[in-house]
C-alpha positions as CSV (number, residue, x, y, z in Angstrom):
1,X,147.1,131.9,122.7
2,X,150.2,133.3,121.9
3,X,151.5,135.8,119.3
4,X,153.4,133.1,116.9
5,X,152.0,131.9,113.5
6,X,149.7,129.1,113.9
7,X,151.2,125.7,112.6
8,X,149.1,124.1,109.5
9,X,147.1,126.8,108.8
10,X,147.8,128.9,105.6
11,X,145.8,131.6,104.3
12,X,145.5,133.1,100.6
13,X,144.4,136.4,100.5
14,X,142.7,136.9,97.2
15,X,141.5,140.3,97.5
16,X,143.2,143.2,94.8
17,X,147.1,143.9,95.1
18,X,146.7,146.6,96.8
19,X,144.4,145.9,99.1
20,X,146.1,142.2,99.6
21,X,149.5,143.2,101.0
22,X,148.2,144.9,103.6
23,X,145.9,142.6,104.5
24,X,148.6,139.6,104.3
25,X,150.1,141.9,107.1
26,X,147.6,142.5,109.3
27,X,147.4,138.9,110.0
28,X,150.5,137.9,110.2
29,X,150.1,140.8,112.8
30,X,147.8,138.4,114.5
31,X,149.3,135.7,114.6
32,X,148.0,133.8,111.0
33,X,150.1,132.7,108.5
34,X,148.7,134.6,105.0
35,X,150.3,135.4,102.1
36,X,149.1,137.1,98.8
37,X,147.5,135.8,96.0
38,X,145.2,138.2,93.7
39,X,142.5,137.4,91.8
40,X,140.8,140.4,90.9
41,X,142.8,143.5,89.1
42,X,141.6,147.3,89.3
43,X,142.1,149.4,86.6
44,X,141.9,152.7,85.4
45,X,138.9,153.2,82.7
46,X,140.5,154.1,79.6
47,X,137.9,156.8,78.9
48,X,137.4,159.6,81.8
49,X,135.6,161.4,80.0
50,X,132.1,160.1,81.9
51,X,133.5,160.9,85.0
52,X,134.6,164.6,84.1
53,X,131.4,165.2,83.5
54,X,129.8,163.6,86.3
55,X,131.9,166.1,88.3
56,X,130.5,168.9,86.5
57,X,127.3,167.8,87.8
58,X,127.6,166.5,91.1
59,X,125.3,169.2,92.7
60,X,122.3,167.2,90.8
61,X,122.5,164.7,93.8
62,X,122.1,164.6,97.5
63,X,124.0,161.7,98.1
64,X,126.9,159.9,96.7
65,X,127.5,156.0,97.3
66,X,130.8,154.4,96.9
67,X,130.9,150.4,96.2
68,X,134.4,150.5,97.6
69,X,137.5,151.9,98.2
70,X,139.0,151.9,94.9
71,X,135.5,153.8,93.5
72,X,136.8,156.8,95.9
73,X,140.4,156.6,94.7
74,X,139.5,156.1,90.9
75,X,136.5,158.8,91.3
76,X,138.7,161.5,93.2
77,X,141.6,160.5,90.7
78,X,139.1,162.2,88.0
79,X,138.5,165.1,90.0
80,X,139.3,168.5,87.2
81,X,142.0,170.9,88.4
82,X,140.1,173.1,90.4
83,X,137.0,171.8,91.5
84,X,136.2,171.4,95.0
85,X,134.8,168.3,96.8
86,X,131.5,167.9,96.9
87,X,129.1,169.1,99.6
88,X,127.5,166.1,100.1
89,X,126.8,162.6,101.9
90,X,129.2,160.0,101.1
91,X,128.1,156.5,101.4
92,X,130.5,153.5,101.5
93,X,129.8,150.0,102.5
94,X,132.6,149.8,105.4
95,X,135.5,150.9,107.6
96,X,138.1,150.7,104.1
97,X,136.1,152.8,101.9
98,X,135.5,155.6,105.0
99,X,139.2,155.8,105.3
100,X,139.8,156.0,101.3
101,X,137.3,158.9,101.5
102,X,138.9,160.8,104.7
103,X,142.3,160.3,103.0
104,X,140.5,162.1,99.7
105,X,139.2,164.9,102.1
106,X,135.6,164.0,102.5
107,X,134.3,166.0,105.5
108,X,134.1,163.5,108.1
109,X,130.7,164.7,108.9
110,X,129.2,163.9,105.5
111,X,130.4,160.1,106.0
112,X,127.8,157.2,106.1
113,X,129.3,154.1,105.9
114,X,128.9,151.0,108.8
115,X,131.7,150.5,111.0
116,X,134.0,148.1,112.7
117,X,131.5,146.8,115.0
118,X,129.0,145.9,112.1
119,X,128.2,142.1,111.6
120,X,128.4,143.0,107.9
121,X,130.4,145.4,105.1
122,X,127.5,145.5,102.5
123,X,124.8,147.2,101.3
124,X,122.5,145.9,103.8
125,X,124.1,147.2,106.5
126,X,124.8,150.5,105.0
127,X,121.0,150.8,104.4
128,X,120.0,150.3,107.6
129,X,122.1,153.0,108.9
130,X,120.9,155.7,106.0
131,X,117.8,154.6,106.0
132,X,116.3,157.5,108.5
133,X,118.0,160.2,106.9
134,X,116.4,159.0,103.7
135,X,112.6,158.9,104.7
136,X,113.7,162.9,105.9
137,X,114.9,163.8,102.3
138,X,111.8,162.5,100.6
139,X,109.6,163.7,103.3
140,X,111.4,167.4,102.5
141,X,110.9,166.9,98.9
142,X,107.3,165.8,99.0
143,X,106.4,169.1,101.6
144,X,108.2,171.3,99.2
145,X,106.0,169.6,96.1
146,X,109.0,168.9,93.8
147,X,108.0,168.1,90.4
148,X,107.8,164.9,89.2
149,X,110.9,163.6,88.2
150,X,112.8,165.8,91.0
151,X,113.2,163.3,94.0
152,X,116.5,163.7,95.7
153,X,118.9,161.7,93.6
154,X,121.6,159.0,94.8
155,X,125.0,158.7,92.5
156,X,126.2,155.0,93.0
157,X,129.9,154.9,92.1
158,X,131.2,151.1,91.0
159,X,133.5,149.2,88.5
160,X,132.9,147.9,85.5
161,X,133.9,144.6,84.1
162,X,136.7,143.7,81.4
163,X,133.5,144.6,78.8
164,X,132.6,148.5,80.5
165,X,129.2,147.6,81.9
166,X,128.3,148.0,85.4
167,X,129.6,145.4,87.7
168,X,127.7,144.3,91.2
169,X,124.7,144.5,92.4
170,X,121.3,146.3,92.1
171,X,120.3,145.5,95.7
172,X,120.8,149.2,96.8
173,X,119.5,150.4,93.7
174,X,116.4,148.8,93.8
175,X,115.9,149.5,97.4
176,X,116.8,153.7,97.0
177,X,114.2,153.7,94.4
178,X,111.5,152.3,96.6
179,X,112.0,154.7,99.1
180,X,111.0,157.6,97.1
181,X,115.1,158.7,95.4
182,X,116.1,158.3,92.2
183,X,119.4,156.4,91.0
184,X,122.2,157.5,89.0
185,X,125.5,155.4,88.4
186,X,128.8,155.7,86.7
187,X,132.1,153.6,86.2
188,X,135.1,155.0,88.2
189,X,137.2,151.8,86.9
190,X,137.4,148.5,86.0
191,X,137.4,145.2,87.2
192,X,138.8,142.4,85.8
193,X,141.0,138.6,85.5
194,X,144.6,139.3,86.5
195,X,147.3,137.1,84.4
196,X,148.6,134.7,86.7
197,X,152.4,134.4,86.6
198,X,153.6,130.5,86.1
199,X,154.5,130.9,89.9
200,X,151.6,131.9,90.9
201,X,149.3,129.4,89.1
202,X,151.7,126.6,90.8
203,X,151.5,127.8,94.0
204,X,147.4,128.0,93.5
205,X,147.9,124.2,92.1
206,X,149.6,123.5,95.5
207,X,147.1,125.3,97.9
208,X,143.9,123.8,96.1
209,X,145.4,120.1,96.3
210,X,146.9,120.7,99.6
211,X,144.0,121.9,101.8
212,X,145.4,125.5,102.3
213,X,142.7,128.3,102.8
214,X,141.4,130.6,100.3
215,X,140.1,134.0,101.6
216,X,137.7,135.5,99.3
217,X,136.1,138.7,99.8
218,X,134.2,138.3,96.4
219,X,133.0,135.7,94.5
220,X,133.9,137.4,91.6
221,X,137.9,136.2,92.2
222,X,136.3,132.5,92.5
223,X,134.9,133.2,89.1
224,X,138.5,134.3,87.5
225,X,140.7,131.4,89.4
226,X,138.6,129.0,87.7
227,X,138.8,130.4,84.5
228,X,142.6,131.3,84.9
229,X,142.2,127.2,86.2
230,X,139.8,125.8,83.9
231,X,139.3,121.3,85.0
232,X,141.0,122.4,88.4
233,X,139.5,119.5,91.2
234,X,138.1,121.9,94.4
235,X,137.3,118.5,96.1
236,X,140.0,119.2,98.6
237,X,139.9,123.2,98.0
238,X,138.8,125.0,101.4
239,X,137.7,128.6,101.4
240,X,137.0,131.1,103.8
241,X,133.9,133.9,102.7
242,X,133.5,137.1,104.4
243,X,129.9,137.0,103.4
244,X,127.1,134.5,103.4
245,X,126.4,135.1,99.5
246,X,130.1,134.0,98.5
247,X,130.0,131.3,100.8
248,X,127.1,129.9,98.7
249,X,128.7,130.8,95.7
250,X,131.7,128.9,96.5
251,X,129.9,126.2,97.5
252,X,127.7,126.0,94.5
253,X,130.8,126.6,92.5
254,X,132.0,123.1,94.2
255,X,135.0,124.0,96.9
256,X,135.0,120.9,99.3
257,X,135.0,123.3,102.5
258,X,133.7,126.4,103.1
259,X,133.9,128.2,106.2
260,X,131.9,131.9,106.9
261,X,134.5,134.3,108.6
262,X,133.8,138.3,110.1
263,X,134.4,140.9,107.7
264,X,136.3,142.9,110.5
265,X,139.9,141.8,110.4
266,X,140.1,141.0,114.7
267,X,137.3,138.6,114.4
268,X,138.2,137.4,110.9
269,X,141.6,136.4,112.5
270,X,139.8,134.7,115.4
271,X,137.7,132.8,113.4
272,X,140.8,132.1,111.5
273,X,142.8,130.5,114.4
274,X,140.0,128.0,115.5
275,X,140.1,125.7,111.9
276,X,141.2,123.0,112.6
């Protein structure tokens, strides 16, 4: 197949600005036409003062897991004048939020977080490769008869939404705890609706009625196009889901076709250029 655009196939890319535009290029880079729409906006908390002091007591935890790569930039960004990175495991949930954290200066070492190859960029995946090292740190604790309430302690890093409470899941949460940690979280920033220019909202008018494709990489941005569109008809809408949980979000949510596509942008883009 050759190197030019594909004819009737358009993609919207509806991940955060500043992860869009990049992404728009990547696969225009391969060969798909792509072009940016956002549908979720990061944002700086208002309040740091949580995260100041989470710095100020980062040694409390063995591990530190990142959501994403805007929890590394927002939770760096915090960082006191000064203070030194932490000593300790970072955990991300794929190949974006390991470079966010070599590009803070994270030991490479100290990185957990699946890569290219992995079927899946999600907690799942991530678990499954920390998992080992995990049954070790408990095992330590337990042969070193830590007190109660002392198990080696896991600081989850995430967004909030537009109200400041936590926003995701508790998959990884749940699943630390069962294996003998303990859990701490904090907010490094905030999710939320962007405000959709007059342009923008036409040109999301256009693609829903005329069969373009919609790549969403949360459900989440689902959720804010149809309130920014509240009535909108997805009879004709088509999406493509880089998970198998927005998939059946979006289906339940009523787009006419959805499609499941790689995570990893070289078979995203494949998968891209067989729709017919």
């Amino acid at each position: 197949m050759s190197g030019d655009p594909l004819a009737g196939v358009r993609v919207l890319v509806t991940r955060p600005e500043r992860e869009a535009q990049p992404w728009v290029q990547a696969l225009l880079a391969q060969g798909v036409q792509a072009e940016p729409l956002p549908l979720m906006e990061i944002a700086a908390l208002t309040d740091t003062s949580g995260l100041v002091h989470t710095w100020a007591t980062l040694d409390r935890h063995w591990a530190l897991m990142f959501v994403s790569a805007n929890a590394v930039r927002h939770f760096v960004a915090a960082r006191p004048s000064g203070t030194p990175m932490p000593d300790v495991l970072a955990w991300g949930t794929g190949p974006g939020t390991r470079a966010a954290l070599l590009e803070a200066g994270w030991p490479p070492v100290l990185i957990r977080c699946p890569d290219e190859s992995s079927p899946q960029f999600d907690s799942e995946a991530l678990w499954a490769q920390v998992l080992p090292e995990v049954h070790k740190a408990v095992q330590k604790a337990e042969q070193l008869s830590a007190p109660l309430g002392a198990a080696p302690s896991v600081l989850i890093v995430r967004g909030a939404d537009a109200q400041g409470q936590m926003a995701g899941r508790d998959w990884l949460a749940q699943h630390i705890v069962a294996a003998g940690l303990s859990v701490a979280q904090c907010a490094a920033y905030a999710r939320q609706a962007p405000r959709l220019t007059p342009a923008q909202r036409a040109r999301a008018e256009h693609a829903l009625s005329q069969g373009d494709w919609w790549l969403f990489s949360s459900s989440e941005a689902a959720v804010h196009l149809q309130q920014a569109m509240p009535g909108a008809s997805l009879a004709q809408a088509r999406a493509l889901a880089t998970h198998p949980r927005i998939a059946e979000r979006l289906r339940q949510f009523g787009w006419g076709r959805v499609v499941l596509v790689p995570a990893a942008l070289d078979e995203q883009s494949k998968s891209i250029k067989l729709l017919t």
